[in-house]
C-alpha positions in Angstrom: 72.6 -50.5 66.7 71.4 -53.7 68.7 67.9 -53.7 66.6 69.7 -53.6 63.3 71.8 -56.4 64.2 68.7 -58.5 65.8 66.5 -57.6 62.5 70.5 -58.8 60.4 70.2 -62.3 62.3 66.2 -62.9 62.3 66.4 -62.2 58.2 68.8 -64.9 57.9 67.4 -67.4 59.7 64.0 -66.5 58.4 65.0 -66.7 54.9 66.0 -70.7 55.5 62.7 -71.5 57.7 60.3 -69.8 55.2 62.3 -70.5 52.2 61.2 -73.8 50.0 61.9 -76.2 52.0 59.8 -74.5 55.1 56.8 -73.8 53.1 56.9 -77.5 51.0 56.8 -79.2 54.6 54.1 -77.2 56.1 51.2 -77.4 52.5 53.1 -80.6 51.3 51.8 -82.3 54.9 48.4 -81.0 54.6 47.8 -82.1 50.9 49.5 -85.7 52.1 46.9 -85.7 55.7 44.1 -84.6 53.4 45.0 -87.4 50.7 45.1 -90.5 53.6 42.5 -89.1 55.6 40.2 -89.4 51.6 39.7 -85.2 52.4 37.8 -86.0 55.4 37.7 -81.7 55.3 35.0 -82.6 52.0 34.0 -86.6 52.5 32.4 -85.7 56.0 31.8 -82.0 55.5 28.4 -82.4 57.0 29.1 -84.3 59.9 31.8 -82.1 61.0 29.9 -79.6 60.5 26.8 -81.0 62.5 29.8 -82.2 65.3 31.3 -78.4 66.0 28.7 -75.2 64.9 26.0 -77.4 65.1 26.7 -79.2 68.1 27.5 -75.5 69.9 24.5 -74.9 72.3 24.5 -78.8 73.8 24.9 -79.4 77.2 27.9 -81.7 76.4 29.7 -78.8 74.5 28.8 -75.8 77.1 28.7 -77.3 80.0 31.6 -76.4 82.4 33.7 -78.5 84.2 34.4 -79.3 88.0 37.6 -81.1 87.0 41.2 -79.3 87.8 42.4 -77.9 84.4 39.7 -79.4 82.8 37.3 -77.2 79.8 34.6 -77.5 78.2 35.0 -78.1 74.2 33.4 -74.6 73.8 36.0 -73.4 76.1 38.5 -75.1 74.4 37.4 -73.8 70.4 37.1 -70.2 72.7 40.9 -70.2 73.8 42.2 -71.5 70.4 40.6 -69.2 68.4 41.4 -66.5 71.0 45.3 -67.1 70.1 44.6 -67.5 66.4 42.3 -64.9 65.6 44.7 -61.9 66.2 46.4 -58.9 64.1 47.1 -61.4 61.3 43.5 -61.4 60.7 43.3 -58.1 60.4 47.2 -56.6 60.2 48.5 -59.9 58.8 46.0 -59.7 55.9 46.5 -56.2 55.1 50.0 -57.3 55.5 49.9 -59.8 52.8 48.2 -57.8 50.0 50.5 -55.2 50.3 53.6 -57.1 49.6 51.8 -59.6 47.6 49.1 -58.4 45.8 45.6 -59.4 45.6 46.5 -63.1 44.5 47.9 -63.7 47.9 44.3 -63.7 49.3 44.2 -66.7 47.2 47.1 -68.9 48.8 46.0 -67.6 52.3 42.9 -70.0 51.2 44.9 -72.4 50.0 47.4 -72.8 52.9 43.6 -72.9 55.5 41.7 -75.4 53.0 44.8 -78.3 53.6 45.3 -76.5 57.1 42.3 -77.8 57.9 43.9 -81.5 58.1 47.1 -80.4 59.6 45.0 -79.3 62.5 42.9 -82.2 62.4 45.8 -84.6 62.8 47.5 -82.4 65.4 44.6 -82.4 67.6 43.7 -86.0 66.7 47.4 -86.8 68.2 47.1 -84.0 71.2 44.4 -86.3 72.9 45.5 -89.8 71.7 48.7 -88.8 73.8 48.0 -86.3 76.5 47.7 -87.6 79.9 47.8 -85.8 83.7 50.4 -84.0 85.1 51.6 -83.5 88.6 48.7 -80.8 89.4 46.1 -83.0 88.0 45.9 -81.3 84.6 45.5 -82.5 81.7 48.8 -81.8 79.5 48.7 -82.8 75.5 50.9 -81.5 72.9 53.5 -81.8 69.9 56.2 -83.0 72.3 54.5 -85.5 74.2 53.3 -86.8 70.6 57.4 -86.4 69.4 58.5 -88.5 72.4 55.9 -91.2 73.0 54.8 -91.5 69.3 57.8 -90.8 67.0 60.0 -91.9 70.2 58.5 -95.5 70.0 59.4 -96.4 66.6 62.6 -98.4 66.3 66.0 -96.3 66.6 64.2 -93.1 67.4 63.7 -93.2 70.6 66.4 -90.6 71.3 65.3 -88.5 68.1 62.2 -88.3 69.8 62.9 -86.9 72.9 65.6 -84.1 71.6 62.7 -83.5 69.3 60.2 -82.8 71.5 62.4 -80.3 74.0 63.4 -78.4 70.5 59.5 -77.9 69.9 59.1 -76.3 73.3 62.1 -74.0 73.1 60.8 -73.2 70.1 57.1 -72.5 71.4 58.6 -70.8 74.1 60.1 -68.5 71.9 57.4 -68.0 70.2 54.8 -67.2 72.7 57.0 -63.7 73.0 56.7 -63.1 69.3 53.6 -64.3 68.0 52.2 -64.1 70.9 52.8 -60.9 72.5 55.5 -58.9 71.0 53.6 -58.8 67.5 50.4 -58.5 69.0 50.8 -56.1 71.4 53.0 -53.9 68.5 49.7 -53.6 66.2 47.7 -52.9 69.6 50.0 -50.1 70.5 50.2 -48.8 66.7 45.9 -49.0 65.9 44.8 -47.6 69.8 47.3 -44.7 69.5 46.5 -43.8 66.3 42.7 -43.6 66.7 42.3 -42.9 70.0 45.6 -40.3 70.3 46.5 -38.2 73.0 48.4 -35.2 72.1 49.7 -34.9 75.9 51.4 -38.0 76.0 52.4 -39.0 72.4 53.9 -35.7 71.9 56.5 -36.6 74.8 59.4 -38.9 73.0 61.3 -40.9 75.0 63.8 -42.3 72.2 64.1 -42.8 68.8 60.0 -42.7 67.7 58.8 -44.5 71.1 56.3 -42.1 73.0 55.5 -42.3 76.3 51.8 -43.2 75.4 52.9 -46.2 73.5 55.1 -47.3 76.7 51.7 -46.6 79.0 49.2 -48.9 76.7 52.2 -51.5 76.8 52.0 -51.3 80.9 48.4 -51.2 80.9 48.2 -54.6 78.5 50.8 -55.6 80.8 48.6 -55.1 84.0 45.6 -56.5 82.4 47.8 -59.8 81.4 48.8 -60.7 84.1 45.7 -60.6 86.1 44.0 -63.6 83.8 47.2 -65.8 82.9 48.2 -66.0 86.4 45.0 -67.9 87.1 45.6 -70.5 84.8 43.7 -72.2 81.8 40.9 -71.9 83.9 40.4 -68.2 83.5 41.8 -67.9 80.5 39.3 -70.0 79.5 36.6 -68.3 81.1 37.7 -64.9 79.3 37.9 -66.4 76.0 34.3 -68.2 76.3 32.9 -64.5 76.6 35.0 -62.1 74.6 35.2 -64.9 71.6 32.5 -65.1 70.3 31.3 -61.5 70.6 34.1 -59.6 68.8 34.4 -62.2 66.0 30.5 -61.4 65.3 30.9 -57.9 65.7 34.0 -57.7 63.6 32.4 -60.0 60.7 29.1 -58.0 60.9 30.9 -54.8 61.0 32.7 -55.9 57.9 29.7 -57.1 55.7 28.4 -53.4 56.2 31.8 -52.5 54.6 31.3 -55.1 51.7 27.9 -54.3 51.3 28.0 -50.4 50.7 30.7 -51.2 48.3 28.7 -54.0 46.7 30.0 -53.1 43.1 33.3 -54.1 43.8 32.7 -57.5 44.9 32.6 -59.5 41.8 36.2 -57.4 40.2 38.0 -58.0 43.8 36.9 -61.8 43.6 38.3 -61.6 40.2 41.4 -60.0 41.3 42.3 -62.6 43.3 42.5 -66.1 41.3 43.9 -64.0 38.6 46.7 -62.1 40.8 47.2 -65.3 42.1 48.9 -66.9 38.8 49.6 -63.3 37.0 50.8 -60.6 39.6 50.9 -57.2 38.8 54.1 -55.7 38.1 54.4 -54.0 41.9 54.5 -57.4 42.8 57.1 -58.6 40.9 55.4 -60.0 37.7 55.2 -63.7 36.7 57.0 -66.5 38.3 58.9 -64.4 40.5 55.5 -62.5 41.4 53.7 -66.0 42.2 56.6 -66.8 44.7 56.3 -63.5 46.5 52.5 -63.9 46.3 52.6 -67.7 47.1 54.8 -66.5 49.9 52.9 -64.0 51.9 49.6 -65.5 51.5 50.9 -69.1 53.3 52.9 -66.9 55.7 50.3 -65.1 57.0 47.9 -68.0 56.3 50.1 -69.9 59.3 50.7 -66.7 60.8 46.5 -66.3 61.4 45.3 -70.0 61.9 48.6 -71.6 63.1 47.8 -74.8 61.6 51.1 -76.7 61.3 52.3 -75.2 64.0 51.4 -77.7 66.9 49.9 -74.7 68.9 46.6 -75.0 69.7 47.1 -78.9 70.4 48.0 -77.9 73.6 44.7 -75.9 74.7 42.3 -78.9 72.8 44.3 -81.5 75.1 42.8 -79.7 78.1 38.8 -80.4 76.8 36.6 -82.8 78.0 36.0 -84.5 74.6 37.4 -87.9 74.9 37.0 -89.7 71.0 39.9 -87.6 70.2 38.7 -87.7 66.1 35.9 -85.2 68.0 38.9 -83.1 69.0 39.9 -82.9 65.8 36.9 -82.0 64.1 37.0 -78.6 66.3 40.5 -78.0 64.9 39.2 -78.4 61.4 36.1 -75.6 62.2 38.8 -73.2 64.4 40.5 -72.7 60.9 37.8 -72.3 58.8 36.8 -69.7 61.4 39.7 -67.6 61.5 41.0 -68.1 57.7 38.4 -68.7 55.8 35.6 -66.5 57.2 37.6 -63.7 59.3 40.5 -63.2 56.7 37.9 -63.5 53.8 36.0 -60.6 55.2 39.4 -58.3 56.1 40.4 -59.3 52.7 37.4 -58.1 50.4 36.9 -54.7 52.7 40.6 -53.9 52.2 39.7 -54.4 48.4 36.4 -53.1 47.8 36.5 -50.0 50.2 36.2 -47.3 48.0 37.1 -49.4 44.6 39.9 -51.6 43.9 41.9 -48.4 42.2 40.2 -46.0 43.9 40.3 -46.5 47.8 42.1 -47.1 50.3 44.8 -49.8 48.2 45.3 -49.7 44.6 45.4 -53.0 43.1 47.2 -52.1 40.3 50.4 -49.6 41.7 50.4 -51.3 44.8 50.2 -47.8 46.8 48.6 -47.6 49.8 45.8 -44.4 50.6 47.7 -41.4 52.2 47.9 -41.6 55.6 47.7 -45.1 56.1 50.1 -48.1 56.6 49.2 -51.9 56.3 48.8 -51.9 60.3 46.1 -48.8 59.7 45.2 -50.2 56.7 41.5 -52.1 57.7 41.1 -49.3 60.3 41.3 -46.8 57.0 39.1 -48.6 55.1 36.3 -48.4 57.9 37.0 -45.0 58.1 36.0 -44.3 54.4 32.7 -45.2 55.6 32.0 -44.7 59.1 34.6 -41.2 58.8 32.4 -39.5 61.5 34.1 -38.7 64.7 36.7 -41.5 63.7 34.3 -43.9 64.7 35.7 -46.3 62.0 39.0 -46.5 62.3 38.0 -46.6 66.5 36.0 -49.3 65.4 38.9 -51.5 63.8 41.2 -50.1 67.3 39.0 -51.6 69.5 38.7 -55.0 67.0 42.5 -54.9 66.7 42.7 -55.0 71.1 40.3 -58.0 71.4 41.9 -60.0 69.0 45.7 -59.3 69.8 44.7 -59.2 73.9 42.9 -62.9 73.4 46.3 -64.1 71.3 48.1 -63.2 74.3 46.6 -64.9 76.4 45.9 -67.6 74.4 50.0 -67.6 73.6 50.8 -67.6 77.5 49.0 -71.1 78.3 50.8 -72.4 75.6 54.1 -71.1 76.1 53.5 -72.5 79.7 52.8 -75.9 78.7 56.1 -76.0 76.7 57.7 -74.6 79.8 55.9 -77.2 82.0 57.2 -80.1 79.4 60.7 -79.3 80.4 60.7 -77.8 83.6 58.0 -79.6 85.8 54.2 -77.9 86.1 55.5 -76.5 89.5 57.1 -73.7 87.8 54.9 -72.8 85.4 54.1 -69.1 87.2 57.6 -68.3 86.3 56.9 -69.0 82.6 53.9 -67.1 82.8 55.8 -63.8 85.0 58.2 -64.1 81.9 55.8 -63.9 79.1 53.8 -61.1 80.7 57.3 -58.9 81.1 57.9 -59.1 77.2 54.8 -57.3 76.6 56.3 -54.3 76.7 58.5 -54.6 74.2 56.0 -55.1 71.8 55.3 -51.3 72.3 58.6 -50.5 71.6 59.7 -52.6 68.7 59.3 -51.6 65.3 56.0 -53.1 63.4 58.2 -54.8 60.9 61.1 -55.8 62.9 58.2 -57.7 65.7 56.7 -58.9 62.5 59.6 -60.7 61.5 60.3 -62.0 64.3 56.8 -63.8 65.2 57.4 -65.3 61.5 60.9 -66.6 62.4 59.8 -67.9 65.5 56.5 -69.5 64.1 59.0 -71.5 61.4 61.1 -72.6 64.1 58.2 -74.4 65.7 56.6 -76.0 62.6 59.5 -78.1 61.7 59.6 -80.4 64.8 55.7 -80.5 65.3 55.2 -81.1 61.3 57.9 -84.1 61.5 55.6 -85.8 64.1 52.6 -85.5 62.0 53.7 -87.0 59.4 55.5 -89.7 61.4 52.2 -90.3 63.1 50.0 -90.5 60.3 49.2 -93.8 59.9 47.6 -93.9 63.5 45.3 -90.9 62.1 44.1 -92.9 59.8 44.1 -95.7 62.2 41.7 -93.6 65.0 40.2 -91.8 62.1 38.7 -95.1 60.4 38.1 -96.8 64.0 35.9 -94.0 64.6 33.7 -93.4 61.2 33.3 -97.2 61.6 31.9 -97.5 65.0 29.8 -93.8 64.8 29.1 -93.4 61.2 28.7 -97.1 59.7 27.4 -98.7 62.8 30.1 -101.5 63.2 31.3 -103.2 66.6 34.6 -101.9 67.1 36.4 -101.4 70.3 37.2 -97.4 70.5 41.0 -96.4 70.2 40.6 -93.0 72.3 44.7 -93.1 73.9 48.1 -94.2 73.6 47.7 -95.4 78.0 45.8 -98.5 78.9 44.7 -96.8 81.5 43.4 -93.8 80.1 42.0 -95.7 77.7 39.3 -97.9 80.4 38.9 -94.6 82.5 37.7 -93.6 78.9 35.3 -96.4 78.0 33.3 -96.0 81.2 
C-alpha cells in the first residue's frame, strides 16, 4: 500500500534528522547563542520583558501600517504565534507524555529555555538581512541570511546559495506537513469526535475515512483560502484578533482544570524532573528511557515553538520594528508564550485531571483512560470536569480548530516566502493555491503517519537554517552589544540596523 511505503521512507529519513546528530545541532546551538549572547534570555530578563508584554498596548506596537506588506510588531508576534501555537500545544504535548512519560515535560522546557536564543538570533539575522522585493514587500528569512551572510565569507559563496534554495524546499515541504496536513489531521480527529454526526460519519468512503472527515477537510479548505489569498496583510489581520483571545481562553480554561485538581499539582511537578532522569519502566527505564524522554520532549518542544527552525523569521521580517535586536526580543517572548506557558498548562491538566494514577493518563503503566487517544487526550481531561453535554471535550474541539486553523495560515505565508525566494514574488498565488489543496489530505491521513511527517519535514529545515546561525553569530553579538550599548548604557554608537547601506540611512532617519 502507497501509505505504508510513504510511512517505510519518512521513518528512515526521520530516524537520521532526529537522531543525535539532529537534536545536538538544534540544543547544542541554543546553549552556544545563549553562552555568547551572556544568556541575554536571564541578563536582560526585565528589559525584554518591559520591550514585548509590557510594551503591548503602545502606539508604536499596535498601530497599523499604511505600508505594502508591512505589520505592525503586534501583528507580527500575532502571526508567529498563530503558526506556533497549534496541535503540538495541545496534541503534541499529549503526544510527548504518552511515548515519553512525564519527564519529557521536562526537556520540552529545556529545548524552549535555550530556544529562546535560537529565536532571538534568527530574528536578529531576519531584519539585519531582509530587504524589498519586487511588490514592495518586505522579504527576510533563513535563505536570504544563508546567501548574503554565510555566502560572504571567503570560499562560501556558492555553499551559500545551494544552502539557502535547500532551506526553502525544505520549508516548502514543510508548510504541507507542519503546516497543514498535521494540523488539519488533529482538527478533523477532535471536531468529529465531539461534535459527531451520525449521518455522515456513519457513511465510509475507504479504509476508516468518513465522508464527514472529507467535508471539515473542504470546509477548512474553503475557509483557507479565503485569508491566504490576501496576503500577509490579512493574515495578519486574522491573527491580531483570533490570537490573543483563544490563547487566554485556552490558558484560563486550563487553570480551572489545574485548580479543581489542586492536590495533584505538587506530585505531577514532582513527576516531571524525576521522570526526566529516571523513567518509568513503560518508558523504557534508565538510559534508554531518558533518550526516549529526551527525545519526544525536544521533538515536540520544536515541533510547538519552532525555534531552530528558521520559520517565523520570515513573518518578523515583515514588522515595522527596525533595531532588529527589538525583533528579536519578540522571538524570545513568542516562545516563552507557546512553550513555556501554553504547553506548561496542557501538560499539568493532562497530569492532574483526575490524579496522576487515577485519570485520564496513568503515570505509572503509561495507559491511557478508555476511550481516549493522545489526539483526545486534553479534550478527555476537560471532559472529567466539564462532562455535561460534552461541553469539555467541545471545549478542547473548538481550542484544537483555532490553534491548528491559525498554524495554517500562519504555515502558508511562510511557505510562500520560500516559494517567492526561488520563484520571483509574482507567483506566489500559485504557492499559496498549492498549500490550500493539501488540506485535504490532512483529513485523510492517518494521525501518526501526518505526525511523522510534519517531524521529518521540520528536521529537514533546521539543518540549513541552524548552520547559518551559527555561522552568523558573531554579528549577533556584534548588533546585540551595539545595541545594549547605545539603549541600555547610554554610549554614542552609530546603530548597526542592516546588512544594505541603504537600508541602513532610510533606517537612521
Amino acid at each position: 500500500m502507497i501509505l505504508d511505503k510513504i510511512a517505510e521512507i519518512n521513518g528512515s529519513i526521520n530516524g537520521v534528522v532526529w537522531g543525535i546528530f539532529g537534536l545536538a545541532l538544534l540544543i547544542g546551538t541554543g546553549i552556544i547563542v545563549t553562552c555568547c549572547t551572556k544568556w541575554f534570555q536571564i541578563s536582560h530578563l526585565s528589559h525584554w520583558w518591559k520591550e514585548t508584554i509590557g510594551s503591548m498596548f503602545t502606539k508604536d506596537v499596535l498601530k497599523h501600517r499604511k505600508e505594502k506588506g508591512v505589520i505592525s510588531p503586534f501583528q507580527a508576534l500575532c502571526t508567529a504565534l498563530a503558526a506556533t501555537v497549534g496541535t503540538g500545544n495541545i496534541a503534541g504535548v499529549a503526544s510527548a507524555i504518552c511515548i515519553g512519560g512525564a519527564g519529557a515535560v521536562f526537556w520540552m522546557w529545556v529545548a524552549a529555555f535555550f530556544g529562546m536564543m535560537t529565536n532571538y538570533a534568527e530574528n536578529v539575522l531576519g531584519i539585519y538581512f531582509r530587504r524589498k522585493n519586487s511588490e514592495g514587500e518586505w522579504s527576510g528569512g533563513a535563505m536570504y541570511y544563508l546567501r548574503d551572510g554565510l555566502g560572504n565569507k571567503k570560499h562560501c559563496k556558492w555553499i551559500g546559495k545551494i544552502l539557502a534554495v535547500i532551506f526553502c524546499f525544505f520549508t516548502m515541504l514543510a508548510s504541507f506537513g507542519i503546516g497543514s496536513m498535521g494540523q488539519v489531521n488533529k482538527i478533523v480527529a477532535n471536531v468529529s469526535a465531539a461534535f459527531d454526526v451520525k449521518a455522515l460519519s456513519s457513511i465510509i468512503l475507504f479504509g476508516d475515512i468518513s465522508l464527514y472527515n472529507v467535508l471539515l477537510g473542504v470546509i477548512i479548505m474553503i475557509l483557507t483560502a479565503i485569508i491566504t489569498l490576501g496576503g500577509v496583510k490579512r493574515i495578519a489581520n486574522v491573527a491580531e484578533k483570533i490570537v490573543p483571545f483563544m490563547v487566554v481562553l485556552y490558558v484560563v480554561g486550563s487553570l480551572i482544570i489545574i485548580g479543581i485538581n489542586y492536590n495533584a499539582i505538587i506530585p505531577a511537578f514532582k513527576a516531571i524532573f524525576v521522570e526526566a532522569f529516571s523513567p518509568r519502566a513503560f518508558v523504557g527505564g534508565g538510559i534508554g528511557g531518558v533518550i526516549v524522554a529526551m527525545t519526544n520532549g525536544f521533538k515536540r518542544g520544536v515541533f510547538s515553538n519552532e525555534a531552530g527552525l528558521g520559520s517565523s523569521v520570515m513573518v518578523h521580517s515583515n514588522s515595522s520594528v527596525k533595531e532588529p535586536v527589538k525583533q528579536g526580543m519578540w522571538g524570545i517572548f513568542e516562545v516563552f508564550a507557546d512553550t513555556m506557558v501554553v504547553c506548561t498548562m496542557t501538560a499539568l491538566v493532562v497530569l492532574t485531571s483526575g490524579g496522576l494514577t487515577t485519570g485520564v493518563f496513568n503515570i505509572e503503566t503509561g495507559e491511557i483512560a478508555k476511550g481516549l487517544t493522545d489526539a483526545t487526550l486534553v479534550g478527555g481531561a476537560f471532559n472529567a470536569v466539564f462532562s455535561w453535554g460534552n461541553i469539555g471535550q467541545r471545549f478542547v474541539a473548538i481550542a484544537m480548530f483555532l490553534f491548528a486553523f491559525t498554524t495554517v495560515l500562519g504555515w502558508s505565508h511562510y511557505g510562500s516566502k520560500a516559494w517567492e525566494y526561488v520563484f520571483g514574488a509574482k507567483t506566489t498565488v500559485i504557492f499559496r493555491i498549492i498549500h490550500v489543496c493539501t488540506i485535504i489530505f490532512g483529513a485523510v491521513l492517518t494521525s501518526s503517519l501526518a505526525w511523522d511527517i510534519s517531524d521529518t519535514f521540520n528536521g529537514l529545515m533546521m539543518i540549513p537554517n541552524l548552520i547559518g546561525v551559527l555561522v552568523m553569530l558573531p554579528l549577533v553579538v556584534k548588533i546585540t552589544k551595539n545595541y545594549i550599548n547605545r539603549k541600555l548604557k547610554g554610549k554614542d554608537e552609530a546603530p548597526v540596523l542592516s546588512y544594505d547601506a541603504n537600508i541602513q540611512a532610510d533606517m537612521e532617519e
